[in-house]
C-alpha positions in Angstrom: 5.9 29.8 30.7 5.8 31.5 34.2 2.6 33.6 35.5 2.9 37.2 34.5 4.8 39.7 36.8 1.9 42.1 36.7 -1.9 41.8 35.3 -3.0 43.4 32.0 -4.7 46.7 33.4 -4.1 50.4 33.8 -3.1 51.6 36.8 -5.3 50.9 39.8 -7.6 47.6 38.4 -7.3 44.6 38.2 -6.4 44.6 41.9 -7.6 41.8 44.2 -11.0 42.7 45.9 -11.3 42.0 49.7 -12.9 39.0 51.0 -15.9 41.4 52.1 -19.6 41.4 51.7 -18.9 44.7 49.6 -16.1 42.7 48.1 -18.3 40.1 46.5 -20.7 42.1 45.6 -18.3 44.2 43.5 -16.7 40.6 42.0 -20.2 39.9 41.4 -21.1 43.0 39.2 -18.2 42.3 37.1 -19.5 39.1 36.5 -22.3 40.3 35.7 -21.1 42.8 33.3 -18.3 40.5 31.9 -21.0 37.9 31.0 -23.5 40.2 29.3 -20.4 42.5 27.5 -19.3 38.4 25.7 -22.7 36.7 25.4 -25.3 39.7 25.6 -27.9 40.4 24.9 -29.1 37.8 27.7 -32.2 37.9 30.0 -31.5 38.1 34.0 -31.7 34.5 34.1 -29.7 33.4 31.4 -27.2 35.6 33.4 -28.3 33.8 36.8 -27.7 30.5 34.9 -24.0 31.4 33.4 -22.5 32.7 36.8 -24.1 30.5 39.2 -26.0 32.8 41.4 -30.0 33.1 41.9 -32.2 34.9 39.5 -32.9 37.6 42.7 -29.3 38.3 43.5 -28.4 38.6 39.8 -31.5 41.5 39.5 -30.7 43.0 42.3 -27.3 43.5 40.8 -28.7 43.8 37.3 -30.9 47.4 38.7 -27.7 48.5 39.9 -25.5 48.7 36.9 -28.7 49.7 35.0 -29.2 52.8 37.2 -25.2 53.3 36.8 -26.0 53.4 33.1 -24.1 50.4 32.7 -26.4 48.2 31.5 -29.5 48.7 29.7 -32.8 47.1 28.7 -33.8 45.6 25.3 -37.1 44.6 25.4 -38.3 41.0 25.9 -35.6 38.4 25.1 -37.4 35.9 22.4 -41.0 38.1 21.4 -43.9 35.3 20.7 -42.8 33.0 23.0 -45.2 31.0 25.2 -44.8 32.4 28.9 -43.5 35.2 30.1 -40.2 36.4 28.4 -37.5 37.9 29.7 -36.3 41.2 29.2 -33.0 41.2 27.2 -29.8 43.0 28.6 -27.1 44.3 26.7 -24.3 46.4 27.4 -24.8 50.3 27.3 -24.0 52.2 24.1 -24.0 55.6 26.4 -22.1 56.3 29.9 -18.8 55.3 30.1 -16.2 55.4 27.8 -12.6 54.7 27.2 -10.2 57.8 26.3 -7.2 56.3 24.5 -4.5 58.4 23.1 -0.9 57.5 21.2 2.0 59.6 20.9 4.0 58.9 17.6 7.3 60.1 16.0 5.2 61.7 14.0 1.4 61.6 14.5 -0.9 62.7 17.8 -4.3 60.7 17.6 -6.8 60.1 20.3 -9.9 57.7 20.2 -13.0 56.9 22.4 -14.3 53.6 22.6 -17.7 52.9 24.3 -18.3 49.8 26.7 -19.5 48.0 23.6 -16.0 48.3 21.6 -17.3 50.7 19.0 -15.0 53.6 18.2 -17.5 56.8 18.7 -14.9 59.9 18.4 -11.7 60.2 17.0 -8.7 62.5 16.2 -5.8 62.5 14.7 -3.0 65.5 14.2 0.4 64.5 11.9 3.7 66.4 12.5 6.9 65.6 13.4 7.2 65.4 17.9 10.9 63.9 17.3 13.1 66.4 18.9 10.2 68.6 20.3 10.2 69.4 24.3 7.2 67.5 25.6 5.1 70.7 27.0 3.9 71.4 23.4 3.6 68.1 22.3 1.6 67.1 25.2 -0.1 70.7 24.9 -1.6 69.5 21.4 -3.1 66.3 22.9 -4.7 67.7 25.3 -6.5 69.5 22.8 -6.9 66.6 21.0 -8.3 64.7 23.8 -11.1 67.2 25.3 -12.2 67.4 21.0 -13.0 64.0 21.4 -14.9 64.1 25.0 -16.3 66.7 23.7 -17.3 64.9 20.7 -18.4 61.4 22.9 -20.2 63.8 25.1 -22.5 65.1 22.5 -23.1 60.6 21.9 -23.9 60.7 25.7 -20.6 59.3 26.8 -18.3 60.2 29.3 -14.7 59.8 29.8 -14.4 56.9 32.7 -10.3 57.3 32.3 -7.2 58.1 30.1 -4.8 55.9 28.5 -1.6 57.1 27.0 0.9 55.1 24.2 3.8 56.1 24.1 7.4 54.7 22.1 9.2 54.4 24.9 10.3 53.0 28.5 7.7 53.8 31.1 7.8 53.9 34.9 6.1 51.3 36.8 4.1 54.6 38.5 2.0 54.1 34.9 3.0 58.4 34.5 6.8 58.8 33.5 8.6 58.0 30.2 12.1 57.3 31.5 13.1 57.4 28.3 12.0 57.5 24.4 15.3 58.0 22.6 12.9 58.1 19.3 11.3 61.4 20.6 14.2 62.3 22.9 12.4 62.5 25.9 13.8 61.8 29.5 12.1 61.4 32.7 9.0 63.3 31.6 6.3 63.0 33.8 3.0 63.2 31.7 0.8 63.3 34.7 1.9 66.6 35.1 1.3 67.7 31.8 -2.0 66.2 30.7 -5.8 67.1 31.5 -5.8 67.5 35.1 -9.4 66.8 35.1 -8.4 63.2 33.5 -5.4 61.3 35.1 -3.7 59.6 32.6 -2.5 56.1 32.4 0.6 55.7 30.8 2.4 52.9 29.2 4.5 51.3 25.9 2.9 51.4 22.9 3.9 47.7 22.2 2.5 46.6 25.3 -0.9 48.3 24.1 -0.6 46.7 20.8 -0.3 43.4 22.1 -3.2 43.7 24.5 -5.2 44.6 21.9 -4.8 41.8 19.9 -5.5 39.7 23.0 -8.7 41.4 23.5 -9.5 42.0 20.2 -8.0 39.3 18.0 -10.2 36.4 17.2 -7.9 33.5 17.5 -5.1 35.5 19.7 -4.0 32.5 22.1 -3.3 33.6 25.9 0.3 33.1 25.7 2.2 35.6 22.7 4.9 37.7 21.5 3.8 40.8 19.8 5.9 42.8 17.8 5.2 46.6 16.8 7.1 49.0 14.6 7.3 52.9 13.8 10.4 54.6 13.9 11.7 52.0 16.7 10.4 48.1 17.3 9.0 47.0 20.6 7.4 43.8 21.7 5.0 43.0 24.6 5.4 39.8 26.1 1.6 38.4 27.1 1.6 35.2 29.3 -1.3 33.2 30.3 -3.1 36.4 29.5 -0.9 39.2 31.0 1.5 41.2 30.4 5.0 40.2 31.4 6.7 43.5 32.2 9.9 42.4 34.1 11.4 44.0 37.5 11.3 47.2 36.8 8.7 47.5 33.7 10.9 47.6 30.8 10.6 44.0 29.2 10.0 43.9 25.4 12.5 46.2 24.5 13.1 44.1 21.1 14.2 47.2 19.0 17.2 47.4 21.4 18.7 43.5 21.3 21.9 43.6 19.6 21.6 41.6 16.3 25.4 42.4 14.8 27.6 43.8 18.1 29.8 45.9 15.7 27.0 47.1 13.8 26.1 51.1 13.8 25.3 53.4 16.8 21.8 53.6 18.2 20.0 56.7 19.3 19.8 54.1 23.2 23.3 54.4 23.0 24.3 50.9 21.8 25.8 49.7 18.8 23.9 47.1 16.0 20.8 47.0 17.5 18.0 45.4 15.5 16.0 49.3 14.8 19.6 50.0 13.2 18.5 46.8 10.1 14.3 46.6 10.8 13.5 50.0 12.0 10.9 52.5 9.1 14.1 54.7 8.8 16.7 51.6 8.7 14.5 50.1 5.8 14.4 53.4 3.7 17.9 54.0 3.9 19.3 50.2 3.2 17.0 50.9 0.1 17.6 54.5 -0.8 14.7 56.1 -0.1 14.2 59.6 1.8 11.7 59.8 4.5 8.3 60.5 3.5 4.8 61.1 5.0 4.2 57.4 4.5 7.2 55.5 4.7 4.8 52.2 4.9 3.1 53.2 1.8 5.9 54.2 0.0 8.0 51.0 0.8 5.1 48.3 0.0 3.9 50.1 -3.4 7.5 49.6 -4.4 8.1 46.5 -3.2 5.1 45.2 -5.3 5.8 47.1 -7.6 8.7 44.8 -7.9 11.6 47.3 -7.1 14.4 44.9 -6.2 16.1 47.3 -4.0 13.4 47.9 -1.6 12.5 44.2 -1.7 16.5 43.4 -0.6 16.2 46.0 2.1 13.1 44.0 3.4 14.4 40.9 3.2 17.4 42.0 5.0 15.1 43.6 8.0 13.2 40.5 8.0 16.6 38.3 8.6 17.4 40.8 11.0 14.3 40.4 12.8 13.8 36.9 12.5 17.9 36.9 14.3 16.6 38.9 16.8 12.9 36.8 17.6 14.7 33.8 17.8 16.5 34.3 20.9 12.9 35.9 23.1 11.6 32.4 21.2 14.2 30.1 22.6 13.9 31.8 26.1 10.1 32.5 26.2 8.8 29.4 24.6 5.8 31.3 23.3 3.0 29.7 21.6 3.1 32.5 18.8 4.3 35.9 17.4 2.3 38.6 16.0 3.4 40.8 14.0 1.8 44.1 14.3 1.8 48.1 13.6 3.8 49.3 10.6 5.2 45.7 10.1 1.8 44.7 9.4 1.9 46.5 5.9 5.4 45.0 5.1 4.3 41.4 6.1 4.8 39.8 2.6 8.5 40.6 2.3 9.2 40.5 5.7 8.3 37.0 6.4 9.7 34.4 4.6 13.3 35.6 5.9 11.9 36.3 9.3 10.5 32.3 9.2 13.3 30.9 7.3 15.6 32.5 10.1 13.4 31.1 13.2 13.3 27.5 11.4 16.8 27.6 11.2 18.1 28.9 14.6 14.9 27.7 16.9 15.6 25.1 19.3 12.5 23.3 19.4 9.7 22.8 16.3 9.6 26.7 14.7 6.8 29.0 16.2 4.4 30.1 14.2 4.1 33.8 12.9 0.7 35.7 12.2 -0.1 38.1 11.0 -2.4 41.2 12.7 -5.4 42.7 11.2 -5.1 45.6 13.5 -2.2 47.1 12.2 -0.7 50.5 13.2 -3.9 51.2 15.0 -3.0 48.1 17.6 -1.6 50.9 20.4 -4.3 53.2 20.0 -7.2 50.6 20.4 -5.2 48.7 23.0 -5.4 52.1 25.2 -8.8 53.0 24.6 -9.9 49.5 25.5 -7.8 49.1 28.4 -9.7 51.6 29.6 -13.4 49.7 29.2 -11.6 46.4 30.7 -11.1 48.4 33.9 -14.8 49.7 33.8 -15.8 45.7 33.5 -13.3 44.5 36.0 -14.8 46.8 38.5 -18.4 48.4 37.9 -18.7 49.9 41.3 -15.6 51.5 41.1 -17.3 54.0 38.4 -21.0 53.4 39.5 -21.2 56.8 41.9 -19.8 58.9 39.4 -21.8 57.3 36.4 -25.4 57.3 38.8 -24.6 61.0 39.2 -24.1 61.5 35.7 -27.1 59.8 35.0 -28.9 62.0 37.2 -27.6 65.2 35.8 -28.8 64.6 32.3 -32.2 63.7 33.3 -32.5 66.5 35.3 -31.3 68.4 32.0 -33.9 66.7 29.9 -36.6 67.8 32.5 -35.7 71.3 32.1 -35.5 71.1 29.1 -39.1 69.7 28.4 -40.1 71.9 31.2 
């Protein structure tokens, strides 16, 4: 597979650092903070040892991020020991953290994740957005969004950026839907719309999903197809670890390949798609079910329960989608596919028509099909955390504002002790 058109960050990291003193010293603290965030704790010379520079520079850069409230100090590395022991570094449970935020068909929720992965805030808010104009949907998160800096505030965190999911086609300008035929929005700017205070990043919820099993999946290899479902079905591509988003950012539009050309009109305005036979809706009316708070639920309690209705209608969406994978398998070559959000829940009678369809149509040996454990929180998680990668990839870039911070609240807790 080729190199990815465009690197796995929000908006404005992940961008090549100038060959500059100030340049490498900025690689350098992401090093740093890279190494202790997948090894950590470590002492300053275990760091020194793991990136190849000397146990002064590493210090030196060590102070800084700890100062930034970046990093912060354990205690000694191995108590007891003979000698002298290092002083173990981990990375900071307070300062920065990553706002992530999804908007569903029918469900508002917003997350903050801290440097160390933890969720420490959360909201959610269910209600129907399909149909709605975006001003009071987009009203609502922001509430939802300053509840939960509020809330990661009162943990000592603060917001280092915004990431929005969203079921539709974004801009390359990481702000605009162009279009979300499942909430029938068009050319909506959210940058407009959102906390002013907090620029937000927007992008697909797919392609969050699937960078959150990258980051977060145990065994996720670097080259993947994920595949995400609510009301519609999208799939990021992720090669050689990054996102493949295509000329003008709209790759993985799975939901939308044709899988019978004569088939029933989609809400994109083509006819047989594969959301028409695998969509949530789809599934519920092949197996004559109304719509319900929890479609998921509702489908997989009957299907093992044993209803042979709601089991054909699954089989059906998994031939379907198994029609549909095998053609991005036979062009992308991926090494897997991962099944994520709602499809997740439906994986037992989705799968062995999804797999018996790839066996049969796949050029080469079958690719495998997993599983994830992250389920319908994939997009939110993916967001939150794309958010911390950018903090990693570039320390400095935050390190003013966070030393300030820093500053502030100890000045606080002096007047207050005063």
């Amino acid at each position: 597979m080729t190199a990815p058109l465009h690197e796995a960050h929000p908006a404005g990291s992940g961008r090549a650092l100038p060959d500059t003193q100030q340049g490498m010293r900025r690689r350098n603290l992401a090093r740093v903070m890279h190494t202790v965030s997948a090894e950590g704790p470590l002492s300053r010379a275990a760091v020194a040892s793991r990136i190849g520079l000397t146990r002064a520079a590493v210090s030196t850069l060590v102070d800084e991020l700890i100062r930034s409230g970046l990093l912060e100090e354990l205690g000694p590395e191995r108590p007891g020991r003979v000698g002298r022991p290092g002083s173990a570094l981990a990375v900071s449970g307070r300062g920065p953290a990553g706002i992530g935020a999804e908007i569903g068909v029918d469900h508002l929720a917003v997350c903050a994740v801290d440097l160390r992965g933890e969720i420490r805030a959360r909201a959610v808010r269910h209600g129907v957005n399909r149909g709605r104009s975006p001003e009071p949907v987009l009203a609502e998160l922001t509430a939802l969004v300053r509840q939960v800096v509020a809330e990661a505030d009162a943990e000592g965190l603060w917001p280092a950026g915004l990431a929005v999911a969203v079921p539709g086609l974004v801009a390359r300008d990481g702000r605009t839907v162009v279009r979300a035929p499942n909430l029938d929005w068009h050319d909506t700017d959210l940058g407009t719309l959102l906390p002013a205070e907090l620029p937000p990043t927007v992008d697909n919820e797919a392609n969050f999903g699937g960078l959150a099993e990258l980051w977060l999946g145990d065994t996720t290899p670097r080259d993947f197809l994920h595949v995400s479902a609510e009301i519609g079905i999208g799939a990021a591509v992720v090669v050689d670890g990054g996102l493949l988003r295509g000329t003008r950012g709209f790759a993985g539009e799975l939901g939308h390949v044709p899988v019978r050309p004569d088939g029933p009109e989609c809400a994109c305005g083509g006819r047989g798609c594969l959301e028409q036979y695998a969509g949530e809706e789809a599934v519920l009316r092949a197996a004559g079910l109304e719509p319900g708070a929890d479609r998921v639920g509702l489908l997989a309690t009957r299907a093992a329960d044993g209803d042979e209705a709601v089991r054909g209608a699954l089989h059906d969406a998994g031939t379907a989608l198994g029609i549909a994978l095998t053609g991005a398998v036979n062009l992308l070559d991926p090494q897997l596919v991962v099944l994520g959000g709602a499809l997740s829940g439906l994986a037992p009678w989705l799968l062995p028509a999804l797999e018996a369809e790839l066996a049969r149509r796949t050029a080469g040996p079958a690719c495998p099909v997993s599983v994830s454990r992250l389920g319908p929180e994939g997009p939110l998680l993916g967001a939150a955390h794309s958010v911390v990668r950018a903090v990693l990839d570039d320390p400095a870039a935050v390190a003013e504002r966070a030393g300030g911070i820093v500053a502030g609240r100890a000045g606080d807790i002096a007047a207050e002790q005063a």
